[in-house]
BAKE-869645 format. One record per residue (C-alpha): residue in three letters; z, y, x; chain; residue number from 1. Coordinates in pm, 1 decimal, padded with zeros to 6 digits. Example, Ala and Ser with C-alpha at 12.3 -4.5 7.8 and 13.67 -1.06 7.14 Angstrom:
REM BAKE-869645
+------+----------+----------+----------+-------+-----+
| rest |       up |    north |     east | kette |  nr |
+------+----------+----------+----------+-------+-----+
|  ala |  00780.0 | -00450.0 |  01230.0 |     A |   1 |
|  ser |  00714.0 | -00106.0 |  01367.0 |     A |   2 |
+------+----------+----------+----------+-------+-----+
This chain:
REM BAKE-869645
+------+----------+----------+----------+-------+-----+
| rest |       up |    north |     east | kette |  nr |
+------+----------+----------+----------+-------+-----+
|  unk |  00000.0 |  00000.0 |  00000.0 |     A |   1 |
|  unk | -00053.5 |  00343.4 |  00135.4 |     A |   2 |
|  unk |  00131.9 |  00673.4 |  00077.1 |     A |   3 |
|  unk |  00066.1 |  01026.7 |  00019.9 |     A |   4 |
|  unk |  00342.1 |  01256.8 |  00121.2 |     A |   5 |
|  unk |  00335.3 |  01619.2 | -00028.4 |     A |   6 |
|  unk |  00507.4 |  01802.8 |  00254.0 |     A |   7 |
|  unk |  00275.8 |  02171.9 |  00252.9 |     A |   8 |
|  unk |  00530.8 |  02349.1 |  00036.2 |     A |   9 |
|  unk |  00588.9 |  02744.6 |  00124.8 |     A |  10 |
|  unk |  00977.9 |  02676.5 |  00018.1 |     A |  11 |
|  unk |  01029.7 |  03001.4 | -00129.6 |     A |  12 |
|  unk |  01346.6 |  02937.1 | -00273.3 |     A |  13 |
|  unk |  01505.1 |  02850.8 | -00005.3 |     A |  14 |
|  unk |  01407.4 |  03175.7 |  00216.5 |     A |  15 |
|  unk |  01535.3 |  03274.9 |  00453.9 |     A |  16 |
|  unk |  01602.2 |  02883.4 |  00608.8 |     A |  17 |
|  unk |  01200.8 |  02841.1 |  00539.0 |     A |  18 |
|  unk |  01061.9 |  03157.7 |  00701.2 |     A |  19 |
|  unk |  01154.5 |  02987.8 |  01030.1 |     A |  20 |
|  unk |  01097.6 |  02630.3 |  00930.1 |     A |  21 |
|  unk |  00912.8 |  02432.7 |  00687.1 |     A |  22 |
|  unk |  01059.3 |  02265.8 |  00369.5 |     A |  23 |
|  unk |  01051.7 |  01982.8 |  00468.8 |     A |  24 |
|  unk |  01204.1 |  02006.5 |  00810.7 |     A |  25 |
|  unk |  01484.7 |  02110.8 |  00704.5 |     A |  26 |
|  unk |  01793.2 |  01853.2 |  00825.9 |     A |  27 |
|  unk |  02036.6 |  01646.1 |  00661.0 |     A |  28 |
|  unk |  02276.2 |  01505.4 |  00911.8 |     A |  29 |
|  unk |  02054.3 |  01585.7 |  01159.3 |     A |  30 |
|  unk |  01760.7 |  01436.2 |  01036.1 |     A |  31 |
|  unk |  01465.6 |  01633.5 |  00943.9 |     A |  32 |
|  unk |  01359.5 |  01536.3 |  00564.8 |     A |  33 |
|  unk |  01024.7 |  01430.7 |  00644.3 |     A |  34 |
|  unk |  01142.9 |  01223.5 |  00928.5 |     A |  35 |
|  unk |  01430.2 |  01025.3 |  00630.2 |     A |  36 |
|  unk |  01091.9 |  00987.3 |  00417.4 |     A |  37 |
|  unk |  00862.3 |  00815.7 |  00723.1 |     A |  38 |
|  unk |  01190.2 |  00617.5 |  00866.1 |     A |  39 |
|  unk |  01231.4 |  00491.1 |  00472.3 |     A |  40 |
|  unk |  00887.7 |  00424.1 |  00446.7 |     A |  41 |
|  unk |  00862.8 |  00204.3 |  00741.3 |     A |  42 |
|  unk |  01210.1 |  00031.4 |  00683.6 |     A |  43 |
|  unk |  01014.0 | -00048.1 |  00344.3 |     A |  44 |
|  unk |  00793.7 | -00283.5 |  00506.1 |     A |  45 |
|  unk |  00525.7 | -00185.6 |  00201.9 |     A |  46 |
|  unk |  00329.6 |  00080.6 |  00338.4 |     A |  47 |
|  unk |  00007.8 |  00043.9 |  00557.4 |     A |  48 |
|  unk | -00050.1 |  00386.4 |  00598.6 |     A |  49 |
|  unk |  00061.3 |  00740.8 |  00553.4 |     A |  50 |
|  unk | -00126.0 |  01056.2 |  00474.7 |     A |  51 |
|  unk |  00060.8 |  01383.8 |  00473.2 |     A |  52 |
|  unk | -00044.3 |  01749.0 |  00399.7 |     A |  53 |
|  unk |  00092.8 |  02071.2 |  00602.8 |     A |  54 |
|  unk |  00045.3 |  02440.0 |  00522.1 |     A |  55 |
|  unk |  00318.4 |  02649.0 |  00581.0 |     A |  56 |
|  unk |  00461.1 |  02646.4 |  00944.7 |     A |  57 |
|  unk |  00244.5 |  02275.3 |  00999.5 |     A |  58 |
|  unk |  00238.1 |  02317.8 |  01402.8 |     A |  59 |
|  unk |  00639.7 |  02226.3 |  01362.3 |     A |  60 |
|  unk |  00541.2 |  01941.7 |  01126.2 |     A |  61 |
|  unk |  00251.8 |  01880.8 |  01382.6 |     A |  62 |
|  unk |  00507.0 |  01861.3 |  01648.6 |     A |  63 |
|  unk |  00737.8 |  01579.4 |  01480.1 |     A |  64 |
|  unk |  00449.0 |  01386.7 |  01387.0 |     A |  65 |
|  unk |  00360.4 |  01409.5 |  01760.6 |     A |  66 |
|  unk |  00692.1 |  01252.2 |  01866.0 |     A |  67 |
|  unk |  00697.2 |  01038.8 |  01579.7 |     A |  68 |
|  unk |  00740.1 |  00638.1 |  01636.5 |     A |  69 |
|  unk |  00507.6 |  00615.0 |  01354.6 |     A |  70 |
|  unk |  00208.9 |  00826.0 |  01436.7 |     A |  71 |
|  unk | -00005.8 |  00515.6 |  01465.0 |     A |  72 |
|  unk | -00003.9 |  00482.7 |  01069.3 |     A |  73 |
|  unk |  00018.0 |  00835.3 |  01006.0 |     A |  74 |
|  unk | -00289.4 |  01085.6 |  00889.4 |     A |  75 |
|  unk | -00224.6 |  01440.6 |  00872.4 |     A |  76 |
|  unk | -00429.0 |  01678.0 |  00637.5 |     A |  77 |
|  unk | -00432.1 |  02078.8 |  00711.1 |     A |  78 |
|  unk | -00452.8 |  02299.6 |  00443.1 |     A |  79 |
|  unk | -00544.6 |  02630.8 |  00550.8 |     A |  80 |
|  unk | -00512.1 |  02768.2 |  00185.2 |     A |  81 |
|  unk | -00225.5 |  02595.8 |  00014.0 |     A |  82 |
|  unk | -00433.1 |  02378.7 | -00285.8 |     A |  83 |
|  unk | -00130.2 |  02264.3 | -00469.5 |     A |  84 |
|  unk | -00008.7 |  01934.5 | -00521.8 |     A |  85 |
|  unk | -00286.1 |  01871.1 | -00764.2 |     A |  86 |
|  unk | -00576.6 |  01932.9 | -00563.8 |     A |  87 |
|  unk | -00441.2 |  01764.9 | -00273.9 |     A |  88 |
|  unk | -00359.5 |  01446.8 | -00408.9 |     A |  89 |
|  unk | -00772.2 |  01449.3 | -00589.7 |     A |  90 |
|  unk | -00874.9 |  01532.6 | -00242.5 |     A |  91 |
|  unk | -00713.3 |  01231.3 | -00117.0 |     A |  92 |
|  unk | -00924.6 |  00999.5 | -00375.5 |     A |  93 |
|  unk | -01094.9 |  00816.2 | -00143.2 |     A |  94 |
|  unk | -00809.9 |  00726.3 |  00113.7 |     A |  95 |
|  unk | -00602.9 |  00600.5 | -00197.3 |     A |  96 |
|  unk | -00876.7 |  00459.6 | -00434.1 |     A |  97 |
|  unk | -00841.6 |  00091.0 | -00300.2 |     A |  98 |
|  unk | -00516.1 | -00026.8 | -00416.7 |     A |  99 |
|  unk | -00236.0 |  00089.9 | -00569.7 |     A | 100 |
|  unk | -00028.3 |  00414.3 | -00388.3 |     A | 101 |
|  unk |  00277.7 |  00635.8 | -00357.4 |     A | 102 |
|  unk |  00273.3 |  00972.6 | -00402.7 |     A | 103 |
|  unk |  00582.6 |  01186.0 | -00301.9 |     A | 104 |
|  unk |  00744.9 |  01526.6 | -00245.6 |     A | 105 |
|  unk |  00880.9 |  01475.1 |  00113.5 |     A | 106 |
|  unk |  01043.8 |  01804.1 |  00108.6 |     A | 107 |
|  unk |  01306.6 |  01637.0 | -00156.4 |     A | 108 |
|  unk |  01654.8 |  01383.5 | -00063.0 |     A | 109 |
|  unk |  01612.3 |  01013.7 | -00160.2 |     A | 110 |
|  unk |  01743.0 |  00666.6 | -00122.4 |     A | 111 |
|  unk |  01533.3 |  00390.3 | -00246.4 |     A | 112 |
|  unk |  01607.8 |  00072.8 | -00380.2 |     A | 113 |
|  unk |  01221.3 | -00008.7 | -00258.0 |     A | 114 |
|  unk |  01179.2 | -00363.1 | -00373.8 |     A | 115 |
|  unk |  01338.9 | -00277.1 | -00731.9 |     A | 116 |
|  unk |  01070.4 |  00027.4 | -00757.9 |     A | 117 |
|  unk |  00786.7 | -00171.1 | -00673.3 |     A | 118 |
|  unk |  00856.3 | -00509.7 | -00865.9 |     A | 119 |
|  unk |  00916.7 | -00268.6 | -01173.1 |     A | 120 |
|  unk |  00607.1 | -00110.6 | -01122.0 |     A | 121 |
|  unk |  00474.4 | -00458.3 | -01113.4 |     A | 122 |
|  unk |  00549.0 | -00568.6 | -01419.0 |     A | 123 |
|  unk |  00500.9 | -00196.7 | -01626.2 |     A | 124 |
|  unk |  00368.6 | -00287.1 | -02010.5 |     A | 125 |
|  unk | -00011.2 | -00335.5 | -01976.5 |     A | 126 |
|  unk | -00132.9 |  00031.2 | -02109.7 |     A | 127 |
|  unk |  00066.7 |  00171.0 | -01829.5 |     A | 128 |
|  unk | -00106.7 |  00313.4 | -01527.6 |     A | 129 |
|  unk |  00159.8 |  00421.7 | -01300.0 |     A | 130 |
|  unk |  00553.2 |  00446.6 | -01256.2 |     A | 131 |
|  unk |  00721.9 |  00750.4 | -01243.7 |     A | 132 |
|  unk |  01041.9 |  00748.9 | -01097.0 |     A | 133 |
|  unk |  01355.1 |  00938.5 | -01259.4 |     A | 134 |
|  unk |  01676.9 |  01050.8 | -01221.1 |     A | 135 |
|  unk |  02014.2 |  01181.0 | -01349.4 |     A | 136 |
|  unk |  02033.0 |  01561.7 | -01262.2 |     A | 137 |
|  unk |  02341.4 |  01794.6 | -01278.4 |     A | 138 |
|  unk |  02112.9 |  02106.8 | -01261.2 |     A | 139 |
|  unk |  01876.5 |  01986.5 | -01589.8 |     A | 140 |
|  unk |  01722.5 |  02380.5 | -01622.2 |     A | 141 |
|  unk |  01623.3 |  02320.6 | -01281.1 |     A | 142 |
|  unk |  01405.3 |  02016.7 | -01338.4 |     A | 143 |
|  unk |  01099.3 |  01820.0 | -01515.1 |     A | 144 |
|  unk |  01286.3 |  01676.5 | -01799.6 |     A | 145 |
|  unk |  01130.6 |  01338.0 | -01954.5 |     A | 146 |
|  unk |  01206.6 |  01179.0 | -02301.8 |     A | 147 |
|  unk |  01118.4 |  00764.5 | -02299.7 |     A | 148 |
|  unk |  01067.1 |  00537.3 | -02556.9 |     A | 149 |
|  unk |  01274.1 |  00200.7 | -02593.1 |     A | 150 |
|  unk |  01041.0 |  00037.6 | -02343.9 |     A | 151 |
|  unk |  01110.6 |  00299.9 | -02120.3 |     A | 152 |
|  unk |  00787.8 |  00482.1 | -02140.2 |     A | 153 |
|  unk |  00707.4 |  00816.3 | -02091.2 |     A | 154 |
|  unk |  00691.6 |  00987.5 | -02426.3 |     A | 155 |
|  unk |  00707.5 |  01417.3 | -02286.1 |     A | 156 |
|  unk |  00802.1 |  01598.9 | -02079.9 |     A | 157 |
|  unk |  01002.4 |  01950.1 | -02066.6 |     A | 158 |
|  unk |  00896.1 |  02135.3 | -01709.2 |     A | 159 |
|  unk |  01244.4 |  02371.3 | -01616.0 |     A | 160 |
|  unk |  01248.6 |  02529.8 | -01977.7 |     A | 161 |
|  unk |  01613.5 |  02684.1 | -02043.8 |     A | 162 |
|  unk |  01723.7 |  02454.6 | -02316.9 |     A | 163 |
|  unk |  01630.5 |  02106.6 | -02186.2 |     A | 164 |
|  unk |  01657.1 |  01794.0 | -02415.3 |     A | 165 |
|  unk |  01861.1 |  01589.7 | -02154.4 |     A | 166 |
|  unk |  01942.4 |  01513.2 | -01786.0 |     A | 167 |
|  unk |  01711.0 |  01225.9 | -01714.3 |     A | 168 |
|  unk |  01503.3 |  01414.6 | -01494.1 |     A | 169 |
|  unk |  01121.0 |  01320.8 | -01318.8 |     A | 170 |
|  unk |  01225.5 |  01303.7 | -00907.1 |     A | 171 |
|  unk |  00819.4 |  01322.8 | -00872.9 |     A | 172 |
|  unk |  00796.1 |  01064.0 | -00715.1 |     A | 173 |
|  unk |  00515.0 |  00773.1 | -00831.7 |     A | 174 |
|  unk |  00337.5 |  00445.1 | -00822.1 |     A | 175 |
|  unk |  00032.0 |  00463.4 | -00967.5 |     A | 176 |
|  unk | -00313.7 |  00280.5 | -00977.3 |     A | 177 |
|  unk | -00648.5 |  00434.0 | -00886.0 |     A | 178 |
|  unk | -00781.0 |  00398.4 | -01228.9 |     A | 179 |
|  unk | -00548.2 |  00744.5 | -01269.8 |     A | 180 |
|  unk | -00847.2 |  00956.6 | -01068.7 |     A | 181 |
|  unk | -01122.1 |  00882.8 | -01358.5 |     A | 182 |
|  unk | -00859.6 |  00937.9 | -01594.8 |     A | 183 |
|  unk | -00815.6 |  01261.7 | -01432.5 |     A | 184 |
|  unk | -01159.8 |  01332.0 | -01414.3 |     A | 185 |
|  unk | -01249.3 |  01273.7 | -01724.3 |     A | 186 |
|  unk | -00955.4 |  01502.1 | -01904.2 |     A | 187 |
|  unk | -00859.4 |  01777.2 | -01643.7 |     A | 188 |
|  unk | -00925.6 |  02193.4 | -01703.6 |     A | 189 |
|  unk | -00900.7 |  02480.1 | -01456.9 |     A | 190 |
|  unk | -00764.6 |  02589.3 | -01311.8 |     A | 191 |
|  unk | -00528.9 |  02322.0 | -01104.1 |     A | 192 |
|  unk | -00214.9 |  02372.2 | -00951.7 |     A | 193 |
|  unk |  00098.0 |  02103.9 | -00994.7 |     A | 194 |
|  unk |  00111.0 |  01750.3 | -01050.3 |     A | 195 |
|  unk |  00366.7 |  01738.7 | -01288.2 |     A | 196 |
|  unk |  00175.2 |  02084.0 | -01490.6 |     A | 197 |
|  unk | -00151.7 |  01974.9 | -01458.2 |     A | 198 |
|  unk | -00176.1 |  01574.5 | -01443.6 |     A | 199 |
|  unk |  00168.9 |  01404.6 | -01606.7 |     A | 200 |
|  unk |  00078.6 |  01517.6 | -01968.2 |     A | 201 |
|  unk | -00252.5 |  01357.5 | -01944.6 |     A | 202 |
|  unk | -00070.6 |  01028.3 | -01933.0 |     A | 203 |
|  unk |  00209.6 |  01027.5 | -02177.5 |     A | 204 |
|  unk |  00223.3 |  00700.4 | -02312.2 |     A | 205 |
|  unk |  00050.4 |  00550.8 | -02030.1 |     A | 206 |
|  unk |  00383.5 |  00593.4 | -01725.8 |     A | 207 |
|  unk |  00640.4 |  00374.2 | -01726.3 |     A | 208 |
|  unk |  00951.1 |  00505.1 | -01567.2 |     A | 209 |
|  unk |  01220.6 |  00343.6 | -01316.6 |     A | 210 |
|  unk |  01572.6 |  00486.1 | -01263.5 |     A | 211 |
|  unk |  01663.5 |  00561.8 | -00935.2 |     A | 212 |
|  unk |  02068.4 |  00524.3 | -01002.9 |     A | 213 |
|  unk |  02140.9 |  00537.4 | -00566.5 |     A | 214 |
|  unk |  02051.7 |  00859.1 | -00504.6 |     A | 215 |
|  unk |  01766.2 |  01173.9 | -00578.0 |     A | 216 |
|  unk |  01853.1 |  01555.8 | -00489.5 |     A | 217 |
|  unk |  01572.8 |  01828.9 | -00586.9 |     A | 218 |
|  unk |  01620.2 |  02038.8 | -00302.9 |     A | 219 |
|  unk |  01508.0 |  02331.9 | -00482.0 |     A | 220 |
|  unk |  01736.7 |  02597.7 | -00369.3 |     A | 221 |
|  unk |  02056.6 |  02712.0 | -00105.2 |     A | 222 |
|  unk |  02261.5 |  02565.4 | -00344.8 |     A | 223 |
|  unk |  02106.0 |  02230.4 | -00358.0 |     A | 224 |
|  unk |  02057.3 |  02205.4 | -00006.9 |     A | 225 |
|  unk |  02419.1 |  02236.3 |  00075.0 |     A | 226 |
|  unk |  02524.5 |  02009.7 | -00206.0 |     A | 227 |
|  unk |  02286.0 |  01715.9 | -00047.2 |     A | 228 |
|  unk |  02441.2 |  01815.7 |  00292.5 |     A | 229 |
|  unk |  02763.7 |  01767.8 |  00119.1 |     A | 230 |
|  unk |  02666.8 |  01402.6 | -00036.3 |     A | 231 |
|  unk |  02537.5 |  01250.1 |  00297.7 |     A | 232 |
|  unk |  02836.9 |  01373.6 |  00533.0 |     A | 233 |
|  unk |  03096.8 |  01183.7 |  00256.8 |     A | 234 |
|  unk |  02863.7 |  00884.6 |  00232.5 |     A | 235 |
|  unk |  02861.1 |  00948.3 | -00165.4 |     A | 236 |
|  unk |  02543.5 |  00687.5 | -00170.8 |     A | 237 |
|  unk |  02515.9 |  00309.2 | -00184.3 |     A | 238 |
|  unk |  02170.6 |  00130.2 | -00141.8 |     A | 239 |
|  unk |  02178.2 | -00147.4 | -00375.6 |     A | 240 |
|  unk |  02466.8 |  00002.8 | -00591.6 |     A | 241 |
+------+----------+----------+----------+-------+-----+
């Protein structure tokens, strides 16, 4: 399986941390996020290969891929004029188009259950073209809030609106199988900008969902940030809890 990190992010929010550094180089415990999402990737044993975009600041993300002990299976993709998460992942069509793929924010805090995410991708109900993984926040305004059916099926979604419907939140992160790009051909308008805007609400009814119930921080803002700091230094995460 191959992956397609989203790492090009201007992090805005958290200014001014990102006017020095990108988004997703910005450390827990040390550890640069992007360098948590390659180590995870690899200790997955699932992933072939890795494609990841830079804009903002990318000769520091250059740099760690450089030094990386996974550059062999790494691919990065410059964006001189950020495209959005939308256009990048269409762009990347052809790299992902043979098998089923991840696509992730790398510039968010995660711990996987791997094996549980892909075997309930797997077996997802047979109108389903992709799993989107989700999460309990604490900061629901903040978030992509989903509503599921029984099945656990993506019914709608409410993008940061100020009276959300719930905490079970989309971590935008996802499984999903190439037959997604027709189905985004076929249906999409200008203009283009955000996976979860532009491409989730073409398939409601057609994601399954899987609860990540270890651990998933938005880093959106300062706040967040320091609260995922907080987390890792007092260990409050448990893979296979």
């Amino acid at each position: 399986m191959k992956a397609l990190l989203l790492a090009a992010g201007l992090g805005s929010r958290l200014k001014p941390l990102t006017l020095s550094k990108p988004k997703c180089l910005v450390d827990i415990e040390g550890q640069p996020l992007l360098e948590r999402w390659l180590q995870m990737l690899h200790d997955s044993e699932l992933f072939s290969h890795v494609y990841i975009n830079t804009h903002h600041l990318a000769t520091q993300v250059n740099d760690v891929i450089k030094n990386s002990p996974h550059v062999n299976r790494l691919t990065l993709s410059y964006e001189p004029e950020l495209l959005g998460s939308t256009r990048t992942l269409l762009q990347h069509e052809r790299d992902l188009s043979d098998e089923d793929f991840l696509v992730a924010h790398a510039d968010n805090l995660s711990v996987i259950d791997w094996r549980s995410f892909t075997a309930a991708h797997s077996r997802r109900p047979a109108q389903t073209v992709g799993t989107m993984m989700t999460f309990v926040t604490d900061d629901p305004q903040s978030c992509g809030i989903v509503e599921i059916d029984r099945d656990g099926t993506l019914i709608t979604m409410h993008e940061k609106v100020t009276h959300p419907p719930g905490n079970l939140a989309n971590a935008a992160i996802y499984l999903f199988n190439p037959i997604v790009f027709e189905i985004f051909r076929n249906r999409l308008t200008e203009p283009l900008s955000d996976i979860s805007r532009d491409l989730i609400p073409l398939l409601y009814g057609r994601l399954t969902t899987f609860l990540n119930d270890i651990y998933h921080r938005d880093i959106g803002n300062l706040d967040s940030l320091n609260a995922a700091r907080e987390d890792f230094s007092r260990r409050l995460y448990q893979v296979g809890a």
